[in-house]
ModelCIF file with pLDDT and N, C-alpha, C, O atoms, coordinates in Angstrom:
data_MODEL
#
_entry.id   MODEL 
#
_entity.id                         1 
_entity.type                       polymer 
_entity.pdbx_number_of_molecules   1 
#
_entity_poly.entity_id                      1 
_entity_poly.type                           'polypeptide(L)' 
_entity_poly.nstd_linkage                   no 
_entity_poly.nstd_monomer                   no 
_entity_poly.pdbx_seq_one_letter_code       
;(UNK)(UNK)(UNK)(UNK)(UNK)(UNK)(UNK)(UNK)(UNK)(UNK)(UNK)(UNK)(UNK)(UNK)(UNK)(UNK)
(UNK)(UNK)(UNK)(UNK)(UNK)(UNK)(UNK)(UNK)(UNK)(UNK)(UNK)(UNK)(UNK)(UNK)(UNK)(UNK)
(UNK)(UNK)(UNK)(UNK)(UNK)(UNK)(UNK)(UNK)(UNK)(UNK)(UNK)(UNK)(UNK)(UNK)(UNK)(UNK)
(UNK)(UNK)
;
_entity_poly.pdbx_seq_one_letter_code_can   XXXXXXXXXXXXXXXXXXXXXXXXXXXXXXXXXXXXXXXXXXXXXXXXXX 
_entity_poly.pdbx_strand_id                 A 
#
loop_
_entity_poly_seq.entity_id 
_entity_poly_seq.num 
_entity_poly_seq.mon_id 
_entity_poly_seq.hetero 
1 1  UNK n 
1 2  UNK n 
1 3  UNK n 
1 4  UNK n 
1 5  UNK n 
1 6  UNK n 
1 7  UNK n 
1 8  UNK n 
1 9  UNK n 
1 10 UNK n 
1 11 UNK n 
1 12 UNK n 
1 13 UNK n 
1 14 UNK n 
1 15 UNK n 
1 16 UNK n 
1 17 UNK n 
1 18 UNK n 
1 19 UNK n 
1 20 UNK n 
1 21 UNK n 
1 22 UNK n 
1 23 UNK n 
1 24 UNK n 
1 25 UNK n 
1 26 UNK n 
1 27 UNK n 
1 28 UNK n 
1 29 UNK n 
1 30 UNK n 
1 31 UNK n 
1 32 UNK n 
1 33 UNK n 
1 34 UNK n 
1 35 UNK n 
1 36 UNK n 
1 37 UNK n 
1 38 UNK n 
1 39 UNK n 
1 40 UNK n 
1 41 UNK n 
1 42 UNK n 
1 43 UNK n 
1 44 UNK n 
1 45 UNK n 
1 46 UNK n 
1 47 UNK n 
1 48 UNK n 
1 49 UNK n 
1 50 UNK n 
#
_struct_asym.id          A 
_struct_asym.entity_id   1 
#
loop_
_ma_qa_metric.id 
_ma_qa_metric.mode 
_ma_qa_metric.name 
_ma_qa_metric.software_group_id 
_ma_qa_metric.type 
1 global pLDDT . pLDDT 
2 local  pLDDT . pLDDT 
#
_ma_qa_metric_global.metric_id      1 
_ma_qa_metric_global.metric_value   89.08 
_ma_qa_metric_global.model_id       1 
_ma_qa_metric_global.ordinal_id     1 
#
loop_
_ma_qa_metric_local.label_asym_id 
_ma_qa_metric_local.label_comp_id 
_ma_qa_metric_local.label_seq_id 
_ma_qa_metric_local.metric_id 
_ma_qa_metric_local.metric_value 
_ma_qa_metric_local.model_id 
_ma_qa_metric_local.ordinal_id 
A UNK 1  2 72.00 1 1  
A UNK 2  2 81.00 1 2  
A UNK 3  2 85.00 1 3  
A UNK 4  2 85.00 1 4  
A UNK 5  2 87.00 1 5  
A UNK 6  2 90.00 1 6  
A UNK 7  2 91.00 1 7  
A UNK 8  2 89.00 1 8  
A UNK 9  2 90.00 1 9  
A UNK 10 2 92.00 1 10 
A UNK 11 2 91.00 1 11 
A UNK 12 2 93.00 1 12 
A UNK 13 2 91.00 1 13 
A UNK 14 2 93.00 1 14 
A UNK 15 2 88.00 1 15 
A UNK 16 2 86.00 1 16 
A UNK 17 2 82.00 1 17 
A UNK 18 2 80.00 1 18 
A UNK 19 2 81.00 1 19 
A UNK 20 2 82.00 1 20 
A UNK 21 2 81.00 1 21 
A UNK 22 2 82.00 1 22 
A UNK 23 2 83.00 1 23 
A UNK 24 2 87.00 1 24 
A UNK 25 2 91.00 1 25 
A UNK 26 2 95.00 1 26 
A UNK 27 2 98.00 1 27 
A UNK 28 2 97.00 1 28 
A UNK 29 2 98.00 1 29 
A UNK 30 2 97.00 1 30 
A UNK 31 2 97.00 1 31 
A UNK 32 2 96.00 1 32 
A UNK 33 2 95.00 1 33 
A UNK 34 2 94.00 1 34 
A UNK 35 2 95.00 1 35 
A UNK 36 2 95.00 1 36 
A UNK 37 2 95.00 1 37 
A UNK 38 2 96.00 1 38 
A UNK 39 2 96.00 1 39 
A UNK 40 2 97.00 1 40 
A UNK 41 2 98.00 1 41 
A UNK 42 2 98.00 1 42 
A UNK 43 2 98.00 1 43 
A UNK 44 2 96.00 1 44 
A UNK 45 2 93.00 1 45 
A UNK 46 2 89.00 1 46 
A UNK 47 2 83.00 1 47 
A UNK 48 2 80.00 1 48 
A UNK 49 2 70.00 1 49 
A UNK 50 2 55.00 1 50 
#
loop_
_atom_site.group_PDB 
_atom_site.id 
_atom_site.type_symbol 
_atom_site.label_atom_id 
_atom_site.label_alt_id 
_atom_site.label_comp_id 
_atom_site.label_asym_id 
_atom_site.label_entity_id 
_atom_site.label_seq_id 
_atom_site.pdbx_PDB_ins_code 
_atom_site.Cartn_x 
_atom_site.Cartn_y 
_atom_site.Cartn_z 
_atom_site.occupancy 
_atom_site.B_iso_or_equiv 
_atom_site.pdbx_formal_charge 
_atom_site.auth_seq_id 
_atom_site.auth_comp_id 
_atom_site.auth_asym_id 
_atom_site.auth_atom_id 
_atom_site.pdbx_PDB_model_num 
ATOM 1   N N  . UNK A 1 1  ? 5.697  16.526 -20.709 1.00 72.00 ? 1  UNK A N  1 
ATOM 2   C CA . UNK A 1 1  ? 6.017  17.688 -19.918 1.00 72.00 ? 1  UNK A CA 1 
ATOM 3   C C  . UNK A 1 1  ? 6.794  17.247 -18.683 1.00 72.00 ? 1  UNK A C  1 
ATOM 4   O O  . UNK A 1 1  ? 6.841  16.106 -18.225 1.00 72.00 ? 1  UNK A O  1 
ATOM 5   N N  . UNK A 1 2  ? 7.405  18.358 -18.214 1.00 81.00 ? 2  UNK A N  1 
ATOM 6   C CA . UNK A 1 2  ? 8.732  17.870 -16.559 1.00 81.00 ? 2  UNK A CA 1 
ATOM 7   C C  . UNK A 1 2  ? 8.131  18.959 -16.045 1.00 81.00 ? 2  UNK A C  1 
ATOM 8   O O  . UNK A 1 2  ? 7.224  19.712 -16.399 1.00 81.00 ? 2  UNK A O  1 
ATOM 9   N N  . UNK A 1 3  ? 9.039  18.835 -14.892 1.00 85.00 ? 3  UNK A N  1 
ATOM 10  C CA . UNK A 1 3  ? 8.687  19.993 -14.235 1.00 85.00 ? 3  UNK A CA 1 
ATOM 11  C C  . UNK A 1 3  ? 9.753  21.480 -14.148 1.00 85.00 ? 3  UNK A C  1 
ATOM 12  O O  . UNK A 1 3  ? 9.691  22.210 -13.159 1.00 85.00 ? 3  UNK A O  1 
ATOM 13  N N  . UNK A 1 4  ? 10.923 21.850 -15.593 1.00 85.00 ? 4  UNK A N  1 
ATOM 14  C CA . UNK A 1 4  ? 11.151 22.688 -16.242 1.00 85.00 ? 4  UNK A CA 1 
ATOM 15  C C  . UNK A 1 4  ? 10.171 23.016 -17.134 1.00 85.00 ? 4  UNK A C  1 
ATOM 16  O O  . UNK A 1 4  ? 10.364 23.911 -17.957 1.00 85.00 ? 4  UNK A O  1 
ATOM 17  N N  . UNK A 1 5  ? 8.880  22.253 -17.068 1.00 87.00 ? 5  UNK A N  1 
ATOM 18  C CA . UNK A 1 5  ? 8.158  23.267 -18.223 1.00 87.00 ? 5  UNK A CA 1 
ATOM 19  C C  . UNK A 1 5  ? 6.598  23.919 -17.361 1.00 87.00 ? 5  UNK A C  1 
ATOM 20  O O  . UNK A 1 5  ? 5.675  24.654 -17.713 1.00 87.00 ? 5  UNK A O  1 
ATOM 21  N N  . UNK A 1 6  ? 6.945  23.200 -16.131 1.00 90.00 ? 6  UNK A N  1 
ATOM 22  C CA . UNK A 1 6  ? 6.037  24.053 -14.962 1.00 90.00 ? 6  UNK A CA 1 
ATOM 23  C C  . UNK A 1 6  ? 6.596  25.618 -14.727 1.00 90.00 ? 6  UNK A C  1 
ATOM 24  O O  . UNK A 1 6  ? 6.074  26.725 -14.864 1.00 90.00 ? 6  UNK A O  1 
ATOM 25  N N  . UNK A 1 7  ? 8.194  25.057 -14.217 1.00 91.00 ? 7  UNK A N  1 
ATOM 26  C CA . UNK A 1 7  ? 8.846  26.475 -13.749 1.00 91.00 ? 7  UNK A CA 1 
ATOM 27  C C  . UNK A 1 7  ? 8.568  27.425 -15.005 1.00 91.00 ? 7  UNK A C  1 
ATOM 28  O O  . UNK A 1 7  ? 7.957  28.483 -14.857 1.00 91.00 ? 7  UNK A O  1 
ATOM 29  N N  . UNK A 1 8  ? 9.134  26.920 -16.483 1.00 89.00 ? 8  UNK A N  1 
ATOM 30  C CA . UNK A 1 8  ? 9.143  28.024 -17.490 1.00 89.00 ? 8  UNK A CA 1 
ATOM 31  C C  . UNK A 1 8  ? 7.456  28.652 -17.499 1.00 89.00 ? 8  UNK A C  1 
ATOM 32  O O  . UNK A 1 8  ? 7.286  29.867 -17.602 1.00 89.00 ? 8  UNK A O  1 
ATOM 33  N N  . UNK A 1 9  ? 6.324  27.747 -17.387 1.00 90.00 ? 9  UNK A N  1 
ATOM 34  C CA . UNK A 1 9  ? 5.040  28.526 -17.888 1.00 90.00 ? 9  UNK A CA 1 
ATOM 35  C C  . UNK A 1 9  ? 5.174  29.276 -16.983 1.00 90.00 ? 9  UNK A C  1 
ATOM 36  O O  . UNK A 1 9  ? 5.317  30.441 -17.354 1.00 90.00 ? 9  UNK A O  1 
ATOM 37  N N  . UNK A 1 10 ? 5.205  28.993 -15.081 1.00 92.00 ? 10 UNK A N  1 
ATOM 38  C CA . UNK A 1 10 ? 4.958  30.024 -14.408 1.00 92.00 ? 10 UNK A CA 1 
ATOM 39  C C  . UNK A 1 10 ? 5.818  31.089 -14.576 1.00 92.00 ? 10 UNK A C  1 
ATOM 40  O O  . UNK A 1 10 ? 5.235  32.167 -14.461 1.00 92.00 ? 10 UNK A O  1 
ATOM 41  N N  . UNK A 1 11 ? 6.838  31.157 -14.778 1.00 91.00 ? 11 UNK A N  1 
ATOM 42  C CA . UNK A 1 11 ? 8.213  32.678 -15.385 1.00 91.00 ? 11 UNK A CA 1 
ATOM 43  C C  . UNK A 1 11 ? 9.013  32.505 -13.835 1.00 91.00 ? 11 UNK A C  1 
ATOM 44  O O  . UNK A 1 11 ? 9.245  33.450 -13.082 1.00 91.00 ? 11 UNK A O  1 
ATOM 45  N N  . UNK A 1 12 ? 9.396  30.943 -13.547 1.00 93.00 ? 12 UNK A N  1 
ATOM 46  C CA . UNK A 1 12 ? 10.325 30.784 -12.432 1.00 93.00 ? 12 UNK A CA 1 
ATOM 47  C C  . UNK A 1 12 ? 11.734 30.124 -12.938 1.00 93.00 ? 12 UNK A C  1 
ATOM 48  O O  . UNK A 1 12 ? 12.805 30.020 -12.341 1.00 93.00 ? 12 UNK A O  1 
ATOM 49  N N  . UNK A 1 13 ? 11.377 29.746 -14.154 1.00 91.00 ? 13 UNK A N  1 
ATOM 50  C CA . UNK A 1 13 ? 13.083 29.135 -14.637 1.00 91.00 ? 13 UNK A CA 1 
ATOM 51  C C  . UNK A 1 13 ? 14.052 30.013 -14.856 1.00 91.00 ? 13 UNK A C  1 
ATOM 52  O O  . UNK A 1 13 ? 13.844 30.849 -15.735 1.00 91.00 ? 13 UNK A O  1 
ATOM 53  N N  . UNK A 1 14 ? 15.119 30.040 -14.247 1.00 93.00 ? 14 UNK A N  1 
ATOM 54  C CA . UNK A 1 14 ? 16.124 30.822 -14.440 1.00 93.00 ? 14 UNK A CA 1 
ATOM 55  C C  . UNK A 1 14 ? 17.066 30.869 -15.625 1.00 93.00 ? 14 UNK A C  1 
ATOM 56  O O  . UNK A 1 14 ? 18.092 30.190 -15.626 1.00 93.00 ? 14 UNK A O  1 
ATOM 57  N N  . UNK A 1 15 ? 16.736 31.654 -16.626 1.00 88.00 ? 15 UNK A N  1 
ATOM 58  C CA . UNK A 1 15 ? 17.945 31.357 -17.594 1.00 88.00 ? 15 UNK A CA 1 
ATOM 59  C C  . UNK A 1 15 ? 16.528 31.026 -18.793 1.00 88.00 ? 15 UNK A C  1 
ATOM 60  O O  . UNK A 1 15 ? 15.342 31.022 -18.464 1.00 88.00 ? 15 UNK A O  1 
ATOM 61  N N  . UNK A 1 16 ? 17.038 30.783 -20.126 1.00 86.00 ? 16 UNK A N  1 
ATOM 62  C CA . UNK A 1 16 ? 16.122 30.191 -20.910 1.00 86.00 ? 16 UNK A CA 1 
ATOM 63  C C  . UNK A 1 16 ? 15.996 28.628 -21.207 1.00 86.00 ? 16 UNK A C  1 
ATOM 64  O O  . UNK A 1 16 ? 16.791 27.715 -21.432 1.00 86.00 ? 16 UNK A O  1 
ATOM 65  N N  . UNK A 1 17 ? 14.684 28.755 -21.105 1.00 82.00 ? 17 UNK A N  1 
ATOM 66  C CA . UNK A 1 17 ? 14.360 27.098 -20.952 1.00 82.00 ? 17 UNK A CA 1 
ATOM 67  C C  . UNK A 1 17 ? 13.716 26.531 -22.053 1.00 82.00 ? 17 UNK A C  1 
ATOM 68  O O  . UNK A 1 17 ? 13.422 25.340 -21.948 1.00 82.00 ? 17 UNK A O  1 
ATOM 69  N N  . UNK A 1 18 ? 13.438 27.101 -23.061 1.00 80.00 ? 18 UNK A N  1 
ATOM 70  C CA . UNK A 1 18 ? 13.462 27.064 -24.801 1.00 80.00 ? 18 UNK A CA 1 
ATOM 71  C C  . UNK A 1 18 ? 11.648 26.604 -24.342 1.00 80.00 ? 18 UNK A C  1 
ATOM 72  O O  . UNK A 1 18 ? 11.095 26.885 -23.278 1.00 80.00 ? 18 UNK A O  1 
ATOM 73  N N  . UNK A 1 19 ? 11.112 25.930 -25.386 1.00 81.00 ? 19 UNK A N  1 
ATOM 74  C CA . UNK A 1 19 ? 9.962  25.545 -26.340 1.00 81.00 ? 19 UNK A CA 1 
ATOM 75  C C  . UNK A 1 19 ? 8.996  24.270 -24.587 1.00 81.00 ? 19 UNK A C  1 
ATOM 76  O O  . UNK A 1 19 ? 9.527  23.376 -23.928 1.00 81.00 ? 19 UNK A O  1 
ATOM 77  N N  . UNK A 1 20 ? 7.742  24.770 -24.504 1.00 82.00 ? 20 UNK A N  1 
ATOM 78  C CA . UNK A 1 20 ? 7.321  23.479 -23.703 1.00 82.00 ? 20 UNK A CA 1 
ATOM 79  C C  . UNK A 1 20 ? 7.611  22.638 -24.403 1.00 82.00 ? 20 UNK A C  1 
ATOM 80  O O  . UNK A 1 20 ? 8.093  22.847 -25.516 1.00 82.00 ? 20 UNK A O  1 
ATOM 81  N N  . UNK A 1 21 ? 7.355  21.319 -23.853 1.00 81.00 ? 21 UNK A N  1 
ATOM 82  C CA . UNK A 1 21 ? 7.029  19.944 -24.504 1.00 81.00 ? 21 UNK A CA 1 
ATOM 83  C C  . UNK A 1 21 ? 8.320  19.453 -25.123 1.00 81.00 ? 21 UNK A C  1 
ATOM 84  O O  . UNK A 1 21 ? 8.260  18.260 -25.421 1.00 81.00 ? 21 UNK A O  1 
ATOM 85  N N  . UNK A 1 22 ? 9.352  19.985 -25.368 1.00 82.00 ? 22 UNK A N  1 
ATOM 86  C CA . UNK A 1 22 ? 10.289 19.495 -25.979 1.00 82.00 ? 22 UNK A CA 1 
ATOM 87  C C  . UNK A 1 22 ? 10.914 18.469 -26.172 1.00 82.00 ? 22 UNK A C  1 
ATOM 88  O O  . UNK A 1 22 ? 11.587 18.207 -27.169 1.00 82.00 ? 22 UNK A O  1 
ATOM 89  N N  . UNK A 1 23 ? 10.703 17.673 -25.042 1.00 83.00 ? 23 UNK A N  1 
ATOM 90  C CA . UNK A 1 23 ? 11.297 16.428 -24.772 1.00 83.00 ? 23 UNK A CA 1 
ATOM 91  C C  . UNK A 1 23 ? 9.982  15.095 -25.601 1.00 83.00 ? 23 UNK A C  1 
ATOM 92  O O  . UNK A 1 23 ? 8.768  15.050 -25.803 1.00 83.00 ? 23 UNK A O  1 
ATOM 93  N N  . UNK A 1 24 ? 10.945 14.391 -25.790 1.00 87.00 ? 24 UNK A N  1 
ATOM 94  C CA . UNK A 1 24 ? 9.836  12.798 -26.375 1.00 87.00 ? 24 UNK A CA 1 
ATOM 95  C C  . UNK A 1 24 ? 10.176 11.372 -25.970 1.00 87.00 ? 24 UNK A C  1 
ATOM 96  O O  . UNK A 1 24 ? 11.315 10.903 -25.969 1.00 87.00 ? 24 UNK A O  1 
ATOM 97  N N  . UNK A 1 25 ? 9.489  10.979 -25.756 1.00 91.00 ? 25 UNK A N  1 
ATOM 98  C CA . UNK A 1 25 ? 9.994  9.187  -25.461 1.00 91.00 ? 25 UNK A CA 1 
ATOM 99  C C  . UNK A 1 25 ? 9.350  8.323  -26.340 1.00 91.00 ? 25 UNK A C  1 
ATOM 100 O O  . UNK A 1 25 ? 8.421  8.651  -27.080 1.00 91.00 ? 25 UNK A O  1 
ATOM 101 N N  . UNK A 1 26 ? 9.962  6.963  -26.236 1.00 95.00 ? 26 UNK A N  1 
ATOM 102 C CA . UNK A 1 26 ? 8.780  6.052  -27.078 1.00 95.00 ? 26 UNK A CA 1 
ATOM 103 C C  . UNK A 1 26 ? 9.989  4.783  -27.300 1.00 95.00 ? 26 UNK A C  1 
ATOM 104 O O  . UNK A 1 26 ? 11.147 4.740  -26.884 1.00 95.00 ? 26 UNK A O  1 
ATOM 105 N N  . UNK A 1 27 ? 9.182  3.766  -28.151 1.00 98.00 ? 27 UNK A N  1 
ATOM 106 C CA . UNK A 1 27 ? 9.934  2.551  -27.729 1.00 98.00 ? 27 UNK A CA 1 
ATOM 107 C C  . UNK A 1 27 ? 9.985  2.125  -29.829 1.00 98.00 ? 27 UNK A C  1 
ATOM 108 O O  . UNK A 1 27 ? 9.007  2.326  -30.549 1.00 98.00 ? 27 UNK A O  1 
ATOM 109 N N  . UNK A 1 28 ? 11.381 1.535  -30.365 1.00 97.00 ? 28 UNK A N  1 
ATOM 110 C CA . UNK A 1 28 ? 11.363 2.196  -31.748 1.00 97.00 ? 28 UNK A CA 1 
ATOM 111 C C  . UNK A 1 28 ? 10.520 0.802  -32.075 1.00 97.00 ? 28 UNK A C  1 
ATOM 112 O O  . UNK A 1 28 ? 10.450 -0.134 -31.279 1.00 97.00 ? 28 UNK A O  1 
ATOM 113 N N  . UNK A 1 29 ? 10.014 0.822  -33.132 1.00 98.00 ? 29 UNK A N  1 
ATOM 114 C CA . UNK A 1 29 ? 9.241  -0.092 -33.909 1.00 98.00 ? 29 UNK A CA 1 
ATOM 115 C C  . UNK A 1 29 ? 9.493  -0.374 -35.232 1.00 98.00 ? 29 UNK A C  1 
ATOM 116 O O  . UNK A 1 29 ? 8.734  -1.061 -35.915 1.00 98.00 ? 29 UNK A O  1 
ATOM 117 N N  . UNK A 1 30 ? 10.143 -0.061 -35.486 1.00 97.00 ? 30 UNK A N  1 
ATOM 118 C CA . UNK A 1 30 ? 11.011 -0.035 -36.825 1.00 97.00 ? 30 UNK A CA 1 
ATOM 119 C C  . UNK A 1 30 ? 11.989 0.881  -37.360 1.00 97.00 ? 30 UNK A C  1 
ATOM 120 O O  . UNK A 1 30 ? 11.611 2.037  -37.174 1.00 97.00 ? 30 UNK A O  1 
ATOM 121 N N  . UNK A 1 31 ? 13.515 0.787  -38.174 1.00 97.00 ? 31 UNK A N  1 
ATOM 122 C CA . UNK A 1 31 ? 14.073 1.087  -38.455 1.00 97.00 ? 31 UNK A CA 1 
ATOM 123 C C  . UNK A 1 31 ? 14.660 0.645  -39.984 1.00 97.00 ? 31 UNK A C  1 
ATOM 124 O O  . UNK A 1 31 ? 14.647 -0.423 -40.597 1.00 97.00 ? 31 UNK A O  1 
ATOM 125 N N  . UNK A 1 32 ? 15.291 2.282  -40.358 1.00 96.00 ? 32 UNK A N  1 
ATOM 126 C CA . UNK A 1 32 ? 15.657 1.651  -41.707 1.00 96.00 ? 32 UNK A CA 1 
ATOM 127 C C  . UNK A 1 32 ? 17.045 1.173  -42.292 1.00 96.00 ? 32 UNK A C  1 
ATOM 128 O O  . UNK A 1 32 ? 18.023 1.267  -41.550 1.00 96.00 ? 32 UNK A O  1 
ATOM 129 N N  . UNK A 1 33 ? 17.194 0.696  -43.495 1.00 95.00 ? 33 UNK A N  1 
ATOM 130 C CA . UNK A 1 33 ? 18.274 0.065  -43.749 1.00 95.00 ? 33 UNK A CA 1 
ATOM 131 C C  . UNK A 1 33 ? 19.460 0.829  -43.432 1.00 95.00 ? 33 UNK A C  1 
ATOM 132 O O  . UNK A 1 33 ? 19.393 2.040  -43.641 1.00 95.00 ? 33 UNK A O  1 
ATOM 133 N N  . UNK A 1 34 ? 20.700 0.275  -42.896 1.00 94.00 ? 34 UNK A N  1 
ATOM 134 C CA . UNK A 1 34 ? 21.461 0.519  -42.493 1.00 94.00 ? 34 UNK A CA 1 
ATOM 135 C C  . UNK A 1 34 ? 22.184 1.332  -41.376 1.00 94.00 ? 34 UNK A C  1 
ATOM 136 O O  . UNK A 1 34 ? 23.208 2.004  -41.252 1.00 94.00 ? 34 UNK A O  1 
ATOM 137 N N  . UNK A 1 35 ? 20.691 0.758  -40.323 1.00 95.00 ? 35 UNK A N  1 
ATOM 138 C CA . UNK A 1 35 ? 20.594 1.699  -39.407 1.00 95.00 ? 35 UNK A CA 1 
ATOM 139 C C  . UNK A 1 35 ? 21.154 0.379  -38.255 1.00 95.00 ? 35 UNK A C  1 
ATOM 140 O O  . UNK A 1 35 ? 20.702 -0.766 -38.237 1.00 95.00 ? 35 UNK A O  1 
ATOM 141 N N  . UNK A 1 36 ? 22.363 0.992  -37.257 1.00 95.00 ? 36 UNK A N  1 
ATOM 142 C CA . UNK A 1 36 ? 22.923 -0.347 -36.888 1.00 95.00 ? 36 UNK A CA 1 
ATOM 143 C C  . UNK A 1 36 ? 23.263 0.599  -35.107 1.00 95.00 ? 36 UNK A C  1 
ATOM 144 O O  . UNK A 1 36 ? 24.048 0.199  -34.247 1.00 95.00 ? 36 UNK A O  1 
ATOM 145 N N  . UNK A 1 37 ? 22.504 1.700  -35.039 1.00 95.00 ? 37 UNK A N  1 
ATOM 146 C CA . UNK A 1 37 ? 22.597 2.324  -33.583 1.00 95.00 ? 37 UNK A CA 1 
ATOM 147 C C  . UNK A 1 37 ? 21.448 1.854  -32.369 1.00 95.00 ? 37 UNK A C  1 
ATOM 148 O O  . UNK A 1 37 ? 21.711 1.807  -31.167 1.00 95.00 ? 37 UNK A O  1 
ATOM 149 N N  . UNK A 1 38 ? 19.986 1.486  -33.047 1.00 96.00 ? 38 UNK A N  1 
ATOM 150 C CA . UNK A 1 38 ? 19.306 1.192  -32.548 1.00 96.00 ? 38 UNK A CA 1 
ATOM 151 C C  . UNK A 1 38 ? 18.098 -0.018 -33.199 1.00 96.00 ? 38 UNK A C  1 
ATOM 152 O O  . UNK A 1 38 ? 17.761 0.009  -34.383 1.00 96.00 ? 38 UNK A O  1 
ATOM 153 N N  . UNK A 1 39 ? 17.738 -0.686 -32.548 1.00 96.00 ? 39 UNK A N  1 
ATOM 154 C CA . UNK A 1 39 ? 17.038 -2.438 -32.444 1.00 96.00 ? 39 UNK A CA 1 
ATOM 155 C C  . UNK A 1 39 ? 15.389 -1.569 -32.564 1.00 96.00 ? 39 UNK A C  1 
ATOM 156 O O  . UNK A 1 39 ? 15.179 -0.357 -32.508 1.00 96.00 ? 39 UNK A O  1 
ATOM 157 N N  . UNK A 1 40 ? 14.551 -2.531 -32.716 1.00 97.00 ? 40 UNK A N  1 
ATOM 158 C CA . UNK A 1 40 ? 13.000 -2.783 -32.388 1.00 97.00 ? 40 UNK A CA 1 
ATOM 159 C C  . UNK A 1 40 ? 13.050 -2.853 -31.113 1.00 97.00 ? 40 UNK A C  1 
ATOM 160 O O  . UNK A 1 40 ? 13.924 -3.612 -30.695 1.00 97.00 ? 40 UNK A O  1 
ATOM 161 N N  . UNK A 1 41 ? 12.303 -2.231 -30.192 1.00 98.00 ? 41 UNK A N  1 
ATOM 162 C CA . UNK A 1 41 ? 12.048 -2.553 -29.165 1.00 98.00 ? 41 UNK A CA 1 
ATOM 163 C C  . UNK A 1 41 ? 12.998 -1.817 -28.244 1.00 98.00 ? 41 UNK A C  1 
ATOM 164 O O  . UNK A 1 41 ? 12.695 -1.867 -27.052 1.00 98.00 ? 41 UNK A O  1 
ATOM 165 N N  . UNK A 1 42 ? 14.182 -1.084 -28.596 1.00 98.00 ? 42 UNK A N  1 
ATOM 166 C CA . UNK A 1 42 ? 14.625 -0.600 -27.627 1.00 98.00 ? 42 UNK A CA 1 
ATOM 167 C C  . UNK A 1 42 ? 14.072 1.207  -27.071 1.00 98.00 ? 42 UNK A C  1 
ATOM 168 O O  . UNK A 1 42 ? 13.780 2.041  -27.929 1.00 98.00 ? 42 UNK A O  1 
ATOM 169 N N  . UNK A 1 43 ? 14.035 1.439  -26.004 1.00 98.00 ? 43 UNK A N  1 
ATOM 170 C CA . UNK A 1 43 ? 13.472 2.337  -25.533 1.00 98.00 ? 43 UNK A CA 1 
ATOM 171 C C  . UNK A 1 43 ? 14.351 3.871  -25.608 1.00 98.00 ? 43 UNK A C  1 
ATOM 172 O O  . UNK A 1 43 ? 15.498 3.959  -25.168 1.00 98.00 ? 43 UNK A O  1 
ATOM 173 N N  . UNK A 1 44 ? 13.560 5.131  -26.284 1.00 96.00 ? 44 UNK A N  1 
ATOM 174 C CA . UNK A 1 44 ? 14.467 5.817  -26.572 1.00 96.00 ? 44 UNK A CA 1 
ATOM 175 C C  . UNK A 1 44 ? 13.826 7.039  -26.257 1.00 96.00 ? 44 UNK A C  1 
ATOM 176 O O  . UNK A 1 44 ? 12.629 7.237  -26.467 1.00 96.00 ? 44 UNK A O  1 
ATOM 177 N N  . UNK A 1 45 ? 14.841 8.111  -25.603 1.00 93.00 ? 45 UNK A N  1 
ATOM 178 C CA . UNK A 1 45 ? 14.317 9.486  -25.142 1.00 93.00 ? 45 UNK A CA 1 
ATOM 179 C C  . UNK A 1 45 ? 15.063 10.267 -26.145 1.00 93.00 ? 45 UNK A C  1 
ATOM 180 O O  . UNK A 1 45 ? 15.881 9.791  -26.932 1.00 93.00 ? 45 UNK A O  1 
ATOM 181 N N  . UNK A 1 46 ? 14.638 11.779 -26.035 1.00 89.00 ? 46 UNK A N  1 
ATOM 182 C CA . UNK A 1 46 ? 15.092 12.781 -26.873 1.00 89.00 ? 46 UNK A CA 1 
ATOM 183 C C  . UNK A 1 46 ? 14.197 14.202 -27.205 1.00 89.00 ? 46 UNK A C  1 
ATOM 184 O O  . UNK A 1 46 ? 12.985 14.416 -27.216 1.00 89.00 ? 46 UNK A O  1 
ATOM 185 N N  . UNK A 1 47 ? 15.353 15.043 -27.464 1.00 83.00 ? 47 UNK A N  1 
ATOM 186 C CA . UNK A 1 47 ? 14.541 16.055 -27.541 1.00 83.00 ? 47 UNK A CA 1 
ATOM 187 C C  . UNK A 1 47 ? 14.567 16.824 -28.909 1.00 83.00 ? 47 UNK A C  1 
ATOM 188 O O  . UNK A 1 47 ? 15.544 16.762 -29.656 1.00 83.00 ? 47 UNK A O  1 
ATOM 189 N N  . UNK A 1 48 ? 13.210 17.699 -29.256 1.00 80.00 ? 48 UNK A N  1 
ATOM 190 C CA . UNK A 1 48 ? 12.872 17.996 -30.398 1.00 80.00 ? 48 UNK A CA 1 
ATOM 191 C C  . UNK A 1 48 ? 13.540 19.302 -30.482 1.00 80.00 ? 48 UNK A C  1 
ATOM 192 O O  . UNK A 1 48 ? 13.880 19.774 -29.397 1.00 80.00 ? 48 UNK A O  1 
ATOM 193 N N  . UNK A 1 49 ? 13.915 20.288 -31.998 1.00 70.00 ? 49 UNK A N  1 
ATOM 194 C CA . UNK A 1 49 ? 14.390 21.228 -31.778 1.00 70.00 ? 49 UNK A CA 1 
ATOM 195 C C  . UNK A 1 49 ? 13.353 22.129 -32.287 1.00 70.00 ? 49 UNK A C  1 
ATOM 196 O O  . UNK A 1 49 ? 12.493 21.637 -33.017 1.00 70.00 ? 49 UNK A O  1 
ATOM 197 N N  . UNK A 1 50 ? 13.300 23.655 -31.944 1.00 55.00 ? 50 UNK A N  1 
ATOM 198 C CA . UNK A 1 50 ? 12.063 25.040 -32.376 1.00 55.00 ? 50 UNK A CA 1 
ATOM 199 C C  . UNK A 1 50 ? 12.607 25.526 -33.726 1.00 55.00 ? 50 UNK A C  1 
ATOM 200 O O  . UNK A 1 50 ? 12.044 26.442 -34.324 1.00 55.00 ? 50 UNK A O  1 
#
């Protein structure tokens, strides 16, 4: 959670601010063949779609 998903619960974000929680982090631990964008171990953010 950020604090766009404070403003959206309370009904202070201006505009639409889609789905709480949307966002994810984490650090990858494995990948599959022929995957040549991202390593073990590198640290990666992103967001989920509704």
């Amino acid at each position: 959670m950020n604090f766009r998903d404070v403003l959206n619960a309370l009904g202070m974000y201006p505009g639409e601010a889609g789905p709480l929680g949307s966002e994810c982090a984490g650090v990858v631990t494995a990948t599959g063949e022929g995957v040549t964008g991202f390593a073990v171990g590198d640290e990666i953010t992103g967001t989920v779609g509704a």
